[in-house]
C-alpha positions in Angstrom: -87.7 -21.2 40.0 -88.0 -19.2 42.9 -89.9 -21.1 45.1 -87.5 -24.2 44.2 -84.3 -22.0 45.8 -86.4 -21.1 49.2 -87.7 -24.6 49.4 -83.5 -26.0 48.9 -82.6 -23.2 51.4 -85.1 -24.0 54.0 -84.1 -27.8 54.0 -80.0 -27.0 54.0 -81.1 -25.0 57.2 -82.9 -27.4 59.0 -80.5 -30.4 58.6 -77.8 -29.6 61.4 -80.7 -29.2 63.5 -81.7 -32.5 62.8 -78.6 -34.0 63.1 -78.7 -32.9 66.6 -81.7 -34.2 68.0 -81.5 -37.7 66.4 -80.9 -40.3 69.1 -77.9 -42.5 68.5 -78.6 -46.1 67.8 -77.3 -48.3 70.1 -75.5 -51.5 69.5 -76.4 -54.7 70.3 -75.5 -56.4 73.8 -74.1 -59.9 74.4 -77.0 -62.0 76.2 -75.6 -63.3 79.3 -77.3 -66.3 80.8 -79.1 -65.7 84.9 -77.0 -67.0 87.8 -78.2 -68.7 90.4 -78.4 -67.2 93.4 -75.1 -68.0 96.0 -75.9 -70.5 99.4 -74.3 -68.8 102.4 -71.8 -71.0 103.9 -73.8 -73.1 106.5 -72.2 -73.0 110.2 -72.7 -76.1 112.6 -72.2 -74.3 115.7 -73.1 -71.0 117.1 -70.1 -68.3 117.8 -71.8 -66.4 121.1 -68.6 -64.3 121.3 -66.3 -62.7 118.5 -62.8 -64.9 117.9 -60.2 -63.1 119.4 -56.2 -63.1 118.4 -54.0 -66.3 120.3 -53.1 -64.8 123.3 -54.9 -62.3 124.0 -58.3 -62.4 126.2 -61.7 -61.4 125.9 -61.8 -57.5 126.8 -63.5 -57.0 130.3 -67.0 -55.5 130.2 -67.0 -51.8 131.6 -69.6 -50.7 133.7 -72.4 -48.6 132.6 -71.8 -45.0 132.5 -67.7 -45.3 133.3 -65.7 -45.3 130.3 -62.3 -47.6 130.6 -59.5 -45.5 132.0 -57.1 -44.6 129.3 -53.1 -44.5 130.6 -51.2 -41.7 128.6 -48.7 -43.4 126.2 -45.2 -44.2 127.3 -46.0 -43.2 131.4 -45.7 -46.5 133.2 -48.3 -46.4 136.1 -47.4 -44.8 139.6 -45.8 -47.1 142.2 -47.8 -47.5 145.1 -46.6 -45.7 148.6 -44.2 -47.7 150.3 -44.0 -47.0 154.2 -40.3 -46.1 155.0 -40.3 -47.0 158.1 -41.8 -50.0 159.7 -41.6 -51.0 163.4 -40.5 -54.5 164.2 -43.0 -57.3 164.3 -41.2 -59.3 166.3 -38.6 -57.2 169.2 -35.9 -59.6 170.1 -36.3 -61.9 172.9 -34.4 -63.3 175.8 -35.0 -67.4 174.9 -31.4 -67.2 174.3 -30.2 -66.2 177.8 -33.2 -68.3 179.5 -31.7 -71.4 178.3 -27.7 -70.8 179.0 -28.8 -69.5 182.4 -30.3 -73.2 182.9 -27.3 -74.5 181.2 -25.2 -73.1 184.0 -27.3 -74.6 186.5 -27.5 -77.7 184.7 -23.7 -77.8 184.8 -23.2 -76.6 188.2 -25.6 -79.3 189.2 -23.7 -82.5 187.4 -20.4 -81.1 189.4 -22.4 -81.1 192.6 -23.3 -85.0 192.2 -19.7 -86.3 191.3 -18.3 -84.1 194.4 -20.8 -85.9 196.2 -20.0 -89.2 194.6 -16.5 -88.9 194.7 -16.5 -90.3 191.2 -12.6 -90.8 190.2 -13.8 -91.6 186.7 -12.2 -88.5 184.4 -15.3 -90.3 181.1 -17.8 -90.4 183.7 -17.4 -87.3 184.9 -17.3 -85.8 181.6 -20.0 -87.2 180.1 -22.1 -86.3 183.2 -21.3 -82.6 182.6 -22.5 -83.0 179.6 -25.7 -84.6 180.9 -26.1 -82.0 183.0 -25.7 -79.1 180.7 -28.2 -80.9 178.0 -30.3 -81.2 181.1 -30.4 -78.0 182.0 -30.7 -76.3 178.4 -33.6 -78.4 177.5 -36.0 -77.6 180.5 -34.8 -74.0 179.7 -35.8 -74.4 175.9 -39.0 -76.0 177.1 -39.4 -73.4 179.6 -38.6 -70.9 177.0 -41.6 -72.4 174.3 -43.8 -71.6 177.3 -43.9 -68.7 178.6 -42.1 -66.6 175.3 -39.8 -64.2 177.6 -39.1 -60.9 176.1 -35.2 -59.5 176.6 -36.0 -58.2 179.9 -37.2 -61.1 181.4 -33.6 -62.9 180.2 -31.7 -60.0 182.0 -33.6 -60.8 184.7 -32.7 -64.4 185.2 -29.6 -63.7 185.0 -29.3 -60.8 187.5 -31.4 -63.8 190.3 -29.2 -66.4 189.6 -26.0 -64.6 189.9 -28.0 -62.7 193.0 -29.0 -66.0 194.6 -25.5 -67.1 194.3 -23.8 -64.0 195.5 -26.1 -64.6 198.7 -25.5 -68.2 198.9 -21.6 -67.7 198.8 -22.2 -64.7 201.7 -24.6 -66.9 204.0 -21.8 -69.7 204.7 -20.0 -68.0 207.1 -22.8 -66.6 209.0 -24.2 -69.8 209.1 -21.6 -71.3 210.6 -20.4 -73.7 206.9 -17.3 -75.1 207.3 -16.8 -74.0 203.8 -16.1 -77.7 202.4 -17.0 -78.3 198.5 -19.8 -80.8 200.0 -21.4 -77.7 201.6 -20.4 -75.1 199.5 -21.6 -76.5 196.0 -25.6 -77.7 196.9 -25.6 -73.6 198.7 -25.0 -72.4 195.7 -26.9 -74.5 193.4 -30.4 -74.0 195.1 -29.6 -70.5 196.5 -28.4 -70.3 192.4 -31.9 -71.9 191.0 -34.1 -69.6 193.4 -32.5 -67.4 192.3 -33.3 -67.3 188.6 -36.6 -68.7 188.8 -37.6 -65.8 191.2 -35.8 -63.4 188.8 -37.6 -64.5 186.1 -41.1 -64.7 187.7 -40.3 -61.6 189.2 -39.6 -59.7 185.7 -42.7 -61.4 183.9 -44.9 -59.9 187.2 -43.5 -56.3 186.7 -42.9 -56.3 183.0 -39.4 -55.1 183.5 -37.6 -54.0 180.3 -33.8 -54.9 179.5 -33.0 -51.1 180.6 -34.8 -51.6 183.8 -33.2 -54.7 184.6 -29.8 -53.4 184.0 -30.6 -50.5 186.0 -31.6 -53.0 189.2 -28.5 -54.7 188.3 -26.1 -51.5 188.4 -27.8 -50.7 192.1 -26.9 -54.5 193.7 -23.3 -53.8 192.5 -23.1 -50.6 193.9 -24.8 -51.3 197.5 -22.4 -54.8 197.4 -19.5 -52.3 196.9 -20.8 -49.7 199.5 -21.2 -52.2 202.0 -17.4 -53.5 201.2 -15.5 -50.6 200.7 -17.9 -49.3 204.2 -17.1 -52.2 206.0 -13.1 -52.3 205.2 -13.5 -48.6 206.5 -14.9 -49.5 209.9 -12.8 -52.6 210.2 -10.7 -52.6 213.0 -8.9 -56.2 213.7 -8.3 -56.9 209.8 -10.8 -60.2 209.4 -13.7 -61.3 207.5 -15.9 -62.4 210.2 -19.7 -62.6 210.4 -20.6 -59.0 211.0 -18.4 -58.2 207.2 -20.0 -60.3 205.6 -23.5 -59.9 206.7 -23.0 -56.1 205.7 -22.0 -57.2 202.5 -25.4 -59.2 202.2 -26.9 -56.5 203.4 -25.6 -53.9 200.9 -26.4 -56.3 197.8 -29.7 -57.4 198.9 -30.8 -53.4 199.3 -29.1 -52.4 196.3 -31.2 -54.9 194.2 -34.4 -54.0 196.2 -33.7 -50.2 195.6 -33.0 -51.0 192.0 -36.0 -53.2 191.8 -38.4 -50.6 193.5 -37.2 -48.0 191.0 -37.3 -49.5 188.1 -40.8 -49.3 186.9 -40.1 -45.5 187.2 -37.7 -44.8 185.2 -37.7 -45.2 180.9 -34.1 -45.9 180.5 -33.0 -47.6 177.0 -30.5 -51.1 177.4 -28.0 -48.9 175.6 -27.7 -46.4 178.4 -28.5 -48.1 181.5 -25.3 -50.4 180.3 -23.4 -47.2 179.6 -23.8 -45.8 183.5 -22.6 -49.2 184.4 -19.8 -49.1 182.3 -19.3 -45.2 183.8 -19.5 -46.9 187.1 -17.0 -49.3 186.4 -14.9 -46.9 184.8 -15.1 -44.7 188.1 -14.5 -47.3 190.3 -10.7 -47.7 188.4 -10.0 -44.2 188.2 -10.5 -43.4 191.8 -8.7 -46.2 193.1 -6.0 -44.9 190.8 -6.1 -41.5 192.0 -6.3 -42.7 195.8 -3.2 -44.9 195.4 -1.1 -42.0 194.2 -2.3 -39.4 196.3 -1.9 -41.7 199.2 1.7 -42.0 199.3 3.8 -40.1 201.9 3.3 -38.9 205.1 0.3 -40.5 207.0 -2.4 -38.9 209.5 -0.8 -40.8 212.3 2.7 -38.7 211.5 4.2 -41.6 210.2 5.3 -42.2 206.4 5.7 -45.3 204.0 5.6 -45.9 200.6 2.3 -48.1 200.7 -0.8 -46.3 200.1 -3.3 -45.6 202.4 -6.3 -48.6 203.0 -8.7 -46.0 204.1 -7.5 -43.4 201.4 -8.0 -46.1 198.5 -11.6 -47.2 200.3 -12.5 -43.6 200.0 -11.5 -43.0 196.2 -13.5 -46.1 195.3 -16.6 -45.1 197.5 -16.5 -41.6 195.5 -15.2 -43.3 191.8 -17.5 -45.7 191.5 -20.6 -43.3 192.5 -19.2 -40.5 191.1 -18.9 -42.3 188.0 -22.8 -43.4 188.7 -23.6 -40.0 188.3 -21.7 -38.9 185.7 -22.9 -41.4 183.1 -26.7 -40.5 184.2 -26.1 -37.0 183.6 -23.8 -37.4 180.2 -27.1 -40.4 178.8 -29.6 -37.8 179.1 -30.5 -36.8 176.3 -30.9 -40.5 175.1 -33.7 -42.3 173.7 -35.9 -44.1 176.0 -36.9 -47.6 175.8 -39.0 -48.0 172.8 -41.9 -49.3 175.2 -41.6 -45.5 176.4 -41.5 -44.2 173.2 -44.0 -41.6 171.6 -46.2 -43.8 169.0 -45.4 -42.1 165.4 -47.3 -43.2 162.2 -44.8 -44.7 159.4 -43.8 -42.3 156.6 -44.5 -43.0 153.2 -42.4 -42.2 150.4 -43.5 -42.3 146.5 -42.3 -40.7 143.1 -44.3 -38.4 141.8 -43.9 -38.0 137.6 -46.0 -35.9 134.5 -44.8 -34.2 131.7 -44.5 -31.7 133.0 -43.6 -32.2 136.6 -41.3 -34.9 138.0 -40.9 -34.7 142.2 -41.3 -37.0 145.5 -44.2 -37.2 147.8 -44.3 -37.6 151.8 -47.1 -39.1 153.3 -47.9 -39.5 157.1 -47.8 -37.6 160.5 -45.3 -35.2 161.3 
């Protein structure tokens, strides 16, 4: 009886152990039938390079060794310098002036043939001027597509046509003209043409600026009224006979060779060489002016009359119109020379500067 209760004991204690250690059973799986294996999706043609998005190109191949610049989000990239100040290509030229001076002539020459036609014809005449001034504007224009003259050589043409003139008009008395329009009108046309075209030749020789032609111009006037207001001084019987007018030809021939000789010296600007000669012109009035009312009265003879004074006046215009000269030399300068003249400067440049943290302007150049 004994040995039945250890042997019932011994079997209750070894059957959770058991219970433990007995692998489950598992349960029974659905049979599934193989697949066959999946084709890959055949391709006719080769793709050498990746599809990209409509639009939008192939990205660019970055060299070896240099990784693509990256630009910081929401900074646009910098502007590129700018130079603020440029010179000018292209300085303005005297074509302009080269053709209306042969205009004049032109015009000057169609008068001179119907004075020496006598034409009566008012259309004729008219339509001949016109001739003449097309005439004479297209072998300037011509001229002009030649030889490109600058603004200097313009002035110039002017200043020896007017010049070739003055001494055309001054010559007829001393040669003897008896001052008819059949004399007076070919004088003046090829003393008028010689004139310009020497003016011009002249100007293109010596590379004359517009300052240094006004500043030859300024000096004829003067010497033509030195040589008047001189010879009204030393007149004596009260006419214009040969010797008065040769000293006129005299003073406006020098003045133009003095003003000619010193020309290439001098750096003068067109703005200021035209403000003496408006200072001139300006003097010239004033001391007439002021010799006309101090003039009045008693005389140097002991004699007095309300008319002023010949030689007084002759004086005050002598001394206003050189004193005025002068004056407008001295006041000018400080001026700017002509930009031939000029100091050569390099152009400035001018560009934003922006960071996050720093937002400015930057200068570039030679100061």
């Amino acid at each position: 009886m004994y040995a039945r209760s250890i042997t019932l004991a011994m079997l209750l204690a070894a059957s959770p152990a058991l219970a433990q250690t007995a692998p489950p059973t598992p349960a029974p799986q659905p049979q599934v039938p193989p697949q066959p294996p999946q084709q890959p999706y055949p391709q006719p043609y080769p793709q050498p390079y990746p599809q990209q998005p409509y639009g939008y190109p192939p990205p660019q191949q970055q060299p070896y060794g240099y990784p693509p610049p990256q630009q910081p989000y929401g900074y646009p990239p910098p502007p590129q310098p700018q130079p603020m100040f440029q010179p000018d290509a292209t300085p303005p030229g005297g074509d302009l002036e080269v053709v209306a001076d042969f205009a004049l002539l032109g015009i000057l020459g169609s008068v001179t043939l119907i004075d020496a036609r006598d034409l009566g014809d008012e259309g004729t005449g008219t339509l001949m001027v016109m001739a003449g001034a097309a005439a004479g504007a297209g072998t300037g224009f011509l001229l002009s597509e030649k030889i490109h003259p600058t603004r200097g050589d313009g002035h110039a043409t002017t200043m020896g046509m007017g010049l070739g003139m003055a001494n055309g008009a001054l010559l007829l008395v001393p040669l003897g003209l008896e001052g008819s329009s059949e004399e007076v009108l070919p004088t003046l046309l090829v003393s008028g043409t010689v004139g310009a075209i020497g003016g011009l030749a002249l100007s293109r020789g010596m590379e004359l600026t517009p300052g240094q032609t006004m500043f030859a111009t300024n000096l004829s006037l003067l010497g033509l009224g030195t040589s008047a207001i001189a010879g009204a001084l030393l007149d004596t019987d009260g006419e214009f006979d040969k010797g008065e007018m040769s000293a006129l030809l005299v003073g406006l021939d020098g003045g133009a060779a003095a003003g000619i000789l010193l020309a290439p010296k001098i750096d003068w600007s067109y703005r200021r060489a035209r403000m003496v000669g408006i200072a001139s012109l300006v003097g010239f009035m004033s001391g007439s002016l002021i010799a006309t009312a101090l003039s009045n009265g008693e005389r140097a003879d002991g004699t007095s009359s309300n008319d002023p004074d010949p030689d007084a006046v002759a004086g005050g215009l002598l001394a206003g119109m050189w004193g005025g000269f002068l004056l407008g030399a001295k006041l000018t300068q400080g001026w700017s020379p002509d930009p031939k003249y000029a100091p050569r400067r390099n152009p400035v440049a001018i560009a934003p500067l922006a960071s996050p943290s720093t937002v400015g302007v930057s200068l570039g150049g030679t100061f």
